[in-house]
C-alpha positions in Angstrom: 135.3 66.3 139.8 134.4 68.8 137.1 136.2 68.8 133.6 139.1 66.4 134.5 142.1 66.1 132.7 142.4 63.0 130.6 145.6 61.2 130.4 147.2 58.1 129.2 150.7 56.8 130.0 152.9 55.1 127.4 155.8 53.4 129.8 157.3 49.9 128.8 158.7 49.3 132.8 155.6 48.2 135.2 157.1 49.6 138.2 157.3 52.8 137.2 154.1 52.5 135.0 152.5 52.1 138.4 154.0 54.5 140.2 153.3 57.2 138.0 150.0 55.9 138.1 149.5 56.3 142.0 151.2 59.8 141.6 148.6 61.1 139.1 145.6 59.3 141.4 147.0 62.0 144.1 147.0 65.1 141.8 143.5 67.3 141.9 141.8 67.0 138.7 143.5 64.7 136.7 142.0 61.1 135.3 144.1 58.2 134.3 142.1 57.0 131.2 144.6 54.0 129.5 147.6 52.8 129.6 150.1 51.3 126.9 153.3 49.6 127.2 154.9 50.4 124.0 153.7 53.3 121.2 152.2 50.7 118.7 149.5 49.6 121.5 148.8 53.0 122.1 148.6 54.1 118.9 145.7 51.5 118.8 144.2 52.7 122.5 143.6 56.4 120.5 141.5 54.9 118.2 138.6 54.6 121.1 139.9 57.0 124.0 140.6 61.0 123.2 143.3 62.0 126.0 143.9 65.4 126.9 147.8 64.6 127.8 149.9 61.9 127.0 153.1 60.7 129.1 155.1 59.1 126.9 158.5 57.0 127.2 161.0 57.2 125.0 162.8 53.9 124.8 159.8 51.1 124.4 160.4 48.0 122.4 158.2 47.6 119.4 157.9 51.1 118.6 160.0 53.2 121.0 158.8 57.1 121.8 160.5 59.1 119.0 158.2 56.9 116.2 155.1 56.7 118.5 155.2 60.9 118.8 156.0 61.4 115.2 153.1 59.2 114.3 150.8 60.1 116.8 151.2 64.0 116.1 150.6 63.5 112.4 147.8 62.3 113.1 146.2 64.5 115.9 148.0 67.5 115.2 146.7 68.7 118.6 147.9 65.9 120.9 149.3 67.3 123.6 152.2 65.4 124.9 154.9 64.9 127.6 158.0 63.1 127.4 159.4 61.3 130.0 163.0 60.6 129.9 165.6 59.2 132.0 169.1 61.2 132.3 171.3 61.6 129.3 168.2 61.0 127.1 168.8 65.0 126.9 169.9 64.2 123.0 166.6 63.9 121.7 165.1 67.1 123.3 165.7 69.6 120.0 164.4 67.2 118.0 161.1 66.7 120.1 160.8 70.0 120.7 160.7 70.6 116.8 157.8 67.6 116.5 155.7 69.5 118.7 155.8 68.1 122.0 154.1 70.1 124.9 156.8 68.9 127.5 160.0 67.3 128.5 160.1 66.0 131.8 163.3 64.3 133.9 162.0 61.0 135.5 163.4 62.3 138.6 160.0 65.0 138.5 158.9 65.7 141.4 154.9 65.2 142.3 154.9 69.3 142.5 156.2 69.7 138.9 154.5 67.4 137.1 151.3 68.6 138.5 152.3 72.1 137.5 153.0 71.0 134.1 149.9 68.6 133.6 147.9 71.6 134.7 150.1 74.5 132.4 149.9 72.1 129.0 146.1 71.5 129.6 146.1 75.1 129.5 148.0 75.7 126.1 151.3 76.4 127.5 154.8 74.3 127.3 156.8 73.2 130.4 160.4 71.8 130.2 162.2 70.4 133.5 164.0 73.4 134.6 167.2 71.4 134.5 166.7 70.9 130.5 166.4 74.2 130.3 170.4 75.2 130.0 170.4 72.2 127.3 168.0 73.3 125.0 170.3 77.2 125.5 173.3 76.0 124.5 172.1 73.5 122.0 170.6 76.5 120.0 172.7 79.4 120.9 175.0 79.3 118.3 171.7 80.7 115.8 170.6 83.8 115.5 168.6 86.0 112.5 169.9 89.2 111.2 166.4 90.9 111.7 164.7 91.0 114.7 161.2 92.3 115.4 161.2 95.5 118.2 159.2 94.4 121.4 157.5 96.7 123.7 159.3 97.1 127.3 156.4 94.8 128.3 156.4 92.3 125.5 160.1 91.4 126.4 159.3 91.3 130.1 156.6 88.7 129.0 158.9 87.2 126.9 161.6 86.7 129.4 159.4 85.2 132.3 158.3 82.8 129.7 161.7 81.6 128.9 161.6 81.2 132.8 158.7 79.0 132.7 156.2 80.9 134.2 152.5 80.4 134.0 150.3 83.1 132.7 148.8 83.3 136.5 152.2 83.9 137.5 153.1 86.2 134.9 149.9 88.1 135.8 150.8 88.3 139.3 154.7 89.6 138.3 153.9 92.0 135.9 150.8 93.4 137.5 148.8 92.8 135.3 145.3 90.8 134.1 145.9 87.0 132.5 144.0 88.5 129.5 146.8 91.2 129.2 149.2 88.8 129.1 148.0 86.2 127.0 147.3 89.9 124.7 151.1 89.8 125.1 152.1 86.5 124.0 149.7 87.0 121.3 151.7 89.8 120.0 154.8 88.3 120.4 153.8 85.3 118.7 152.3 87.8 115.5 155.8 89.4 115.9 158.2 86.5 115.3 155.8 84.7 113.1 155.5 81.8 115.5 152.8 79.8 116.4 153.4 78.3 120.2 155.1 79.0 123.2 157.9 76.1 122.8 158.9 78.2 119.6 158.7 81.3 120.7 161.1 80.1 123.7 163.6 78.2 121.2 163.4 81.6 119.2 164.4 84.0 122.3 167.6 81.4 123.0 168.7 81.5 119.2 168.5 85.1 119.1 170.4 85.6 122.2 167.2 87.7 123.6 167.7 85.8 126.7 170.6 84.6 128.6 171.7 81.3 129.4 171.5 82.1 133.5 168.1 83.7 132.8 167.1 80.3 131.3 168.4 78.1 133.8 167.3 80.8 137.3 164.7 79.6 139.6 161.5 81.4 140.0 
């Protein structure tokens, strides 16, 4: 296995701890490399590992997700993390989202999806559980700016099949185009708005009303 994807799960409940453990054993590419039951243990495993993704919990004892993600981002700006929550846990997802997670996953996942996000975060992008996605939209909806940036025909089509969750390999395949004309894309939309990530840019299009609530929540 060449390059594998280094990860660490931060999950209070063994059960689950070990099941998402035999999951990840199953998914191509991808190395289990610690494990901590609450954030203050892992905040000590980073000290001597260097993950490339983190699951993390959000209700722990000790130091529960929210502290763990705020600390542990502050200190590796670059962490790239997933949280894993539990239905009606949906409260915390703006304000994730604004700490810089990389992901918000349902617990309910399925082996498909969280491969696909595991292998789209590694990458640079975001990924949300498509159900969250009609949450975030009508949490932010009610902002918008008075002066909007003017996107090429292509830029918004980029734009709009990222809201949708699509990889750059997929937008590639959709637009007809190269990944390195898309990522030119994202690059210019990013320049445009003044942003600096995907997750951002995303939260940006739903506040500004660029894209549409069904758009958000359709199925590729």
């Amino acid at each position: 296995m060449n390059n594998p994807i280094k990860v660490i799960i931060v999950e209070d409940h063994t059960i689950f701890r070990e099941g998402l453990k035999k999951v990840l054993s199953e998914i191509p590419d991808v190395e289990l490399i610690g494990e901590a039951e609450n954030g203050q243990v892992f905040l000590e495993l980073l000290k001597k590992v260097s993950p490339d993704i983190v699951l993390m919990d959000i209700k722990m004892p000790v130091m529960d997700g929210l502290e763990t993600t705020d600390q542990a981002l502050k200190l590796y700006p670059d962490l790239k993390i997933i949280i894993l929550s539990m239905f009606g846990e949906e409260e915390y997802l703006y304000s994730m989202v604004l700490k810089g997670i990389s992901g918000f996953l349902l617990k309910t996942v399925s082996m498909k999806n969280l491969e696909r996000a595991i292998q789209m975060i590694s990458s640079g992008q975001q990924y949300f559980s498509p159900e969250l996605n009609g949450i975030l939209a009508k949490k932010l909806r009610q902002f918008s700016s008075n002066d909007l940036p003017r996107f090429t025909i292509k830029e918004d089509e980029v734009l709009h099949l990222l809201c949708r969750g699509y990889s750059t390999e997929e937008m590639a395949d959709e637009l007809n185009i190269s990944k390195r004309t898309v990522e030119g894309y994202r690059a210019k939309l990013l320049q445009k708005t003044n942003l600096n990530n995907t997750i951002n840019l995303v939260i940006y299009a739903i506040r500004n009303k660029l894209v549409t609530m069904e758009e958000i929540e359709s199925q590729k």
